[in-house]
C-alpha positions, 0 to 999 in steps of 0.5 A: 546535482547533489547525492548521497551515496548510502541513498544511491545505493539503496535505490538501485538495489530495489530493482535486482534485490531478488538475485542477491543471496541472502538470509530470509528475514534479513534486512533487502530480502524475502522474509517469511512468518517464522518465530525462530527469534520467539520469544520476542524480548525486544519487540515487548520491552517497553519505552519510555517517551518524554513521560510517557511509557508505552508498552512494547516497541510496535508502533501502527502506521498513519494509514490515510483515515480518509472517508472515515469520519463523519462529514463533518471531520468527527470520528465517528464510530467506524473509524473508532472501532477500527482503531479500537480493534488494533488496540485490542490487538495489543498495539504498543503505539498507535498513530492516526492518519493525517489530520490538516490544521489548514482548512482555509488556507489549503484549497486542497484539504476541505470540499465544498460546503466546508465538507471534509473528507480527512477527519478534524481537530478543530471547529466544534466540541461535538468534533473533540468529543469524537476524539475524547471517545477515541482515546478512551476506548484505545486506553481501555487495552492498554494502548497509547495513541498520538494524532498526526497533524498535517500543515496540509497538502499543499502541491501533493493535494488535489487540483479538484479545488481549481474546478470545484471552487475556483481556487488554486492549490498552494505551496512554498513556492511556485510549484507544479501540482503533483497530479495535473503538473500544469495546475500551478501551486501558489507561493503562500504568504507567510501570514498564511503559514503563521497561521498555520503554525498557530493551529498546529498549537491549538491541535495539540493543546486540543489533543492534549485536552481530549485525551490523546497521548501526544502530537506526530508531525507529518514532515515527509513525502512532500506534503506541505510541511517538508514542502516548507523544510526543504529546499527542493519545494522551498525556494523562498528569496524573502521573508522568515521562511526563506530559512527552510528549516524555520517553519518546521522548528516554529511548528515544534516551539508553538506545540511546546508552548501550548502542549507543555514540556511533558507532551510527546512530539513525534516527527515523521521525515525522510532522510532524503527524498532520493528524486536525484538518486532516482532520475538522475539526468531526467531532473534536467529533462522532465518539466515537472521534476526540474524545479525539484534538484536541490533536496536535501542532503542526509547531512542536512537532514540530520543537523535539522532534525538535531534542530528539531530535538532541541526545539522540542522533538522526542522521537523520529520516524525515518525513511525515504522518498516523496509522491514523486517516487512514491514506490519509495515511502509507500513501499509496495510488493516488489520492495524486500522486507526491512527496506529502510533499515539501513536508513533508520540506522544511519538517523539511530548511529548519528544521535547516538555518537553526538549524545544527542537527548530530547528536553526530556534527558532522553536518548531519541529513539528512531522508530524503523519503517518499511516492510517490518511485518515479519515478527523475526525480523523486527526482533532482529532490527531491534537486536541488531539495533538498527532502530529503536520501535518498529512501524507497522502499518499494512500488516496490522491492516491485515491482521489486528491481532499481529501483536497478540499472535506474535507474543503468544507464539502464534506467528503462523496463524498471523494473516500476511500482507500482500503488498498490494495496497488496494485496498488500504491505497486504492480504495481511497483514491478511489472514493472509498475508504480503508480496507484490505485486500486479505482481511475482509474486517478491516474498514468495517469493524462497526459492521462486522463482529470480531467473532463470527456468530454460530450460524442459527440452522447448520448447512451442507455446503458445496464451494466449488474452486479452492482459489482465495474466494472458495478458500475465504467462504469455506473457512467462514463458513465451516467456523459459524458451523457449516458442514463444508464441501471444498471442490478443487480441480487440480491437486492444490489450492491457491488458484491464481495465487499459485502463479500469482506467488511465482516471482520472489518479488511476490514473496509476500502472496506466497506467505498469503498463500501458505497462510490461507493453505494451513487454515484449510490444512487444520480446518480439514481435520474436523469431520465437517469439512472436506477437502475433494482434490482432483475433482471436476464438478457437474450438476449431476454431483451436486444433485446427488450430494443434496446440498442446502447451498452452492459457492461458485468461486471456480475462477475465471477463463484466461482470454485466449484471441485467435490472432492471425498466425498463431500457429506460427510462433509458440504462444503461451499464457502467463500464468502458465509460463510462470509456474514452469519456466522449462516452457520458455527456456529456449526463448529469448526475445519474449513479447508479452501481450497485454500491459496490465499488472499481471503483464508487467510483473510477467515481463518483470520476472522475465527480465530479471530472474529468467534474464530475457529481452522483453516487450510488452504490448498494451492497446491502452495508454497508459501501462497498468491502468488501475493498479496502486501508484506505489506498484506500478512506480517500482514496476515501470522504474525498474523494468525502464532500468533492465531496458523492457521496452514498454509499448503503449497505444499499441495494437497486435494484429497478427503473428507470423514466423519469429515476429509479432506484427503491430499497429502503434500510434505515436501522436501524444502517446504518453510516455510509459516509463512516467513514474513522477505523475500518477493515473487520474480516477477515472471520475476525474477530468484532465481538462489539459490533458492532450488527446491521443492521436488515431493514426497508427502506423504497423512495426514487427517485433522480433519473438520467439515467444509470446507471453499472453497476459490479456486477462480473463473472463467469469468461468460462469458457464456451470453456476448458470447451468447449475440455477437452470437444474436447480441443484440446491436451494441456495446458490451464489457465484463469487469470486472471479467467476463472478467477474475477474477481477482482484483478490480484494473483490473476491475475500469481500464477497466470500467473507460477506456471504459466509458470515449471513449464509 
């Protein structure tokens, strides 16, 4: 099998990132919102591309616009106002989310009845209208914007076409369907993909048409057009697209011809898909990787992306990885910042020593990915010239105004990241669409005002627990002009966040903890609202206090089962054992029970930065079930590399003296190391899916500490007895006291009560 050194490298420093000392806001590290770069010179220093000037070096991402246009594929007003709303932010560079040129061709891009779940450039007028509105609106703040057009899916679509309109995906070749790999995607005929390459002409003389400033190609992450140019998905004996490099470069030549010289053409890649890097010998073994050996080279994607720019191409965006490592160009929380840096570099080295210049006479700027949402270290990839721009897409997700804050000197009040990717991922795969988990605006620009309006009667307030729920309603709150109480038991805000940030690998919600503590910090300055640290609440003090309204957000009760034996083996929650360490130090052998994400980066951390032999326990099947591919991807890989061994279909039944007994089954248990195929919606049926076997047989795992990682359940107990005592007019329970579940459920429901209390 054919690798690369530089990409074997990088791979495997993903896992053990964390315990190389480094600079924080350097490149494969922990970063934080410092501005010690300020002022940014060469973030806001200007571009120039083919004609076109854009203002600064920030480019947003093309995050998945998915279920947000009109039914029809228009762009409506919600995802307008959502890109408006960046624009305002002062965004150089905006991208949209892909937009497929192959609806009739791709089974996979249009739903029944011609419905479209991705917007469209193509059809009627009243769908161009949507687009000349777009542009429009984004060029009144100064904002350039490219579309990004897709030649489809092809093997990464979903195989729901087989079921809702009997048709089978496509592909290059005869390939496994990424989600069901039994499902196989069909060879299309090269009529069909010259078919193709005409509509990606009349997308961007369309776009040109409408306003929009220029074209962005999505060839990478194994979508169909890298699917054509790259001889991994590409095994064609016959026919002009049996040069894997043809279709890409026809696709180019036919924007040229319609679009005209002066068009930008921006071309998203990889320099590697790194599937060889990542699996090694599994791409012998496992069914659905072993077609995929022969991807190409760095070498050989910087001679096709010369190719490219002599055909037409004016800028690049690099990175790495496909859906099939999709932790890699969806890098999640557990990645450092500025993971792809040495990629871009590399692409940047190369034009640079062969003088290689668009059609335009210009040098080709390479624009940097990956974890870039830190001001400092922007600047300093620009400095360094590790790239030329810098794509931002999550933490302008987060905070629209990153641009705004960071060139007025603001950079700790700009809302971080997390990293999680529930609600900007997840949301959509789930049926919804974008969002964010810390920025409870975002996917609802059209609904929710940029300024929370003066509440029309001024309240007193009480919000019981200072967890990111209480935090998020109160400082609403208290801005729309609320006098606000803020109860907190314990001596810090932060309720789950606090163990939640404990691993370095979630350096990202310690930021996201810091930021929301120094809102709170300055909020507190203002008579009308208080801070009570320390201080457990009862219905008798909410009596006294005379409040007009109650918040409940005092979080949720870890789930504790009396299991057989407890008293005969030291047992200890998890987040108890991530906030002191010292209670585990003379453990070893840890068990953790319970496989979903807190579970696993327990185990993770225990692994790497505690250096203990881990297992982990989950009844379940499937090891953090629910959680965003991209997550449990580089949680799964890595913990499979440190030897944690993961037991799913597993039971505990009781503990006994250094040993966890446990009941496991093993008939058609799927494997929990399997990060190449992801987690199907629950709504979605694998009708070739095998059953799970029944029969268990019971096994002793040696322990001399057990790590109990079960969840929990709403701490609900007070907010009912408070209705029952009517200790306030209004009262209302958030947060995981309402359900325990995830920061995204909790600021969604904090900030939407607070901004119509």
């Amino acid at each position: 099998m054919k690798t690369d050194i530089e990409v074997q490298k990088l791979v495997d420093s993903y896992g053990d990132w964390m315990l190389n000392s480094r600079e924080t806001n350097s490149k494969g590290s922990c970063a934080k919102m410092t501005q010690k770069l300020y002022p940014y010179d060469a973030i806001f220093n200007p571009i120039r591309v083919n004609r076109t000037v854009i203002k600064n070096r920030v480019v947003m991402a093309p995050m998945g616009n998915l279920q947000m246009c009109e039914e029809s594929g228009r762009p409506g007003q919600k995802m307008q106002e959502y890109f408006f709303e960046r624009a305002k932010g002062g965004v150089g560079l905006l991208t949209t989310g892909l937009i497929p040129v192959s609806h009739g061709i791709d089974n996979t891009v249009t739903e029944p009845d011609a419905l479209s779940y991705f917007p469209r450039i193509d059809r009627t007028r009243t769908v161009y209208s949507g687009w000349r509105d777009l542009a429009q609106g984004v060029h009144a703040y100064g904002s350039k914007i490219f579309i990004q057009v897709t030649a489809g899916l092809g093997r990464v679509g979903s195989p729901t076409c087989l079921l809702s309109m009997h048709k089978l995906p496509g592909s290059a070749s005869l390939n496994p369907n990424f989600y069901i790999p039994e499902i196989p995607c069909l060879r299309l005929s090269d009529h069909k993909l010259t078919r193709i390459v005409k509509n990606m002409g009349q997308a961007a003389a369309d776009s040109k048409t409408m306003g929009i400033d220029g074209i962005y190609l999505h060839g990478h992450e194994g979508y169909l057009l890298e699917q054509m140019t790259n001889p991994a998905f590409n095994r064609r004996k016959m026919g002009k697209y049996a040069d894997w490099q043809r279709f890409g470069i026809d696709c180019v030549k036919e924007i040229r011809a319609r679009a005209g010289e002066d068009y930008p053409i921006m071309y998203r890649i990889d320099l590697s898909l790194a599937l060889n890097e990542t699996y090694g010998e599994k791409m012998n073994t496992v069914k659905s990787l072993k077609k995929f050996k022969n991807g190409r080279t760095i070498a050989q994607t910087l001679e096709y992306m010369e190719q490219l720019v002599e055909a037409g191409v004016d800028l690049f965006d690099v990175d790495l990885g496909c859906y099939d490592n999709w932790w890699l160009p969806h890098p999640p929380a557990g990645m450092p910042a500025g993971c792809f840096l040495d990629i871009s570099r590399i692409a940047k080295e190369h034009f640079a020593k062969k003088g290689i210049k668009s059609n335009a006479g210009l040098l080709v700027p390479i624009v940097a990915v990956g974890k870039l949402g830190y001001p400092d270290l922007a600047e300093k990839a620009l400095k360094d010239g590790d790239c030329d721009m810098v794509m931002l897409g999550r933490p302008l997700l987060a905070d629209a105004q990153w641009c705004n804050k960071a060139y007025e000197g603001r950079v700790n009040e700009i809302r971080p990241c997390i990293g999680c990717q529930e609600g900007c991922v997840n949301e959509f795969v789930e049926g919804g669409h974008i969002q964010c988990t810390v920025n409870p605006r975002t996917g609802f620009e059209d609904v929710f005002p940029a300024t929370t309006e003066p509440a029309l009667r001024k309240k007193k307030i009480a919000v019981i627990g200072g967890g990111p729920a209480g935090m998020e309603f109160a400082l609403t709150a208290y801005r729309r002009g609320h006098h606000v109480d803020l109860f907190e038991k314990t001596d810090q805000l932060g309720g789950k966040i606090v163990p939640g940030s404990a691993p370095k690998i979630k350096f990202d919600f310690e930021n996201y903890l810091e930021y929301l503590r120094n809102q709170v910090k300055m909020a507190d300055q203002n008579e009308e609202f208080t801070i009570h640290f320390n201080t457990t609440v009862d219905t008798e003090l909410l009596k006294k206090k005379h409040y007009d309204a109650v918040i409940f957000s005092n979080g949720s009760v870890d789930i504790n089962p009396p299991f057989k034996g407890k008293d005969k083996i030291k047992c200890l929650q998890a987040v108890d054992t991530l906030v002191n360490p010292d209670l585990m130090k003379d453990a070893q052998n840890i068990v953790v029970v319970g496989g979903g994400i807190v579970g696993c980066e327990t185990a993770y951390w225990l692994a790497y930065e505690q250096n203990k032999k881990v297992t982990v326990v989950e009844m379940m099947s499937q090891m953090m079930d629910g959680a965003c591919t991209a997550n449990r991807g580089h949680l799964l890989y890595y913990m499979e590399k440190k030897e944690v061994k993961l037991l799913n279909c597993t039971k505990v039944i009781s503990f006994d003296t250094g040993i966890v007994n446990v009941e496991r089954i093993t008939k058609n248990v799927p494997d929990p190391y399997n990060t190449w195929q992801p987690i199907l919606p629950k709504n979605i049926a694998n009708p070739l899916a095998k059953k799970v076997g029944v029969s268990a047989k019971e096994e002793s795992i040696p322990a001399d500490l057990v790590v109990l990682a079960m969840g929990g359940r709403a701490d609900d107990t007070l907010y009912f007895e408070s209705l029952r005592d009517h200790v306030a007019p209004e009262i209302y329970n958030i947060g995981d006291s309402f359900k325990a579940a995830r920061v995204l459920e909790a600021t969604r429901a904090a900030y939407r009560l607070a901004i119509t209390l």
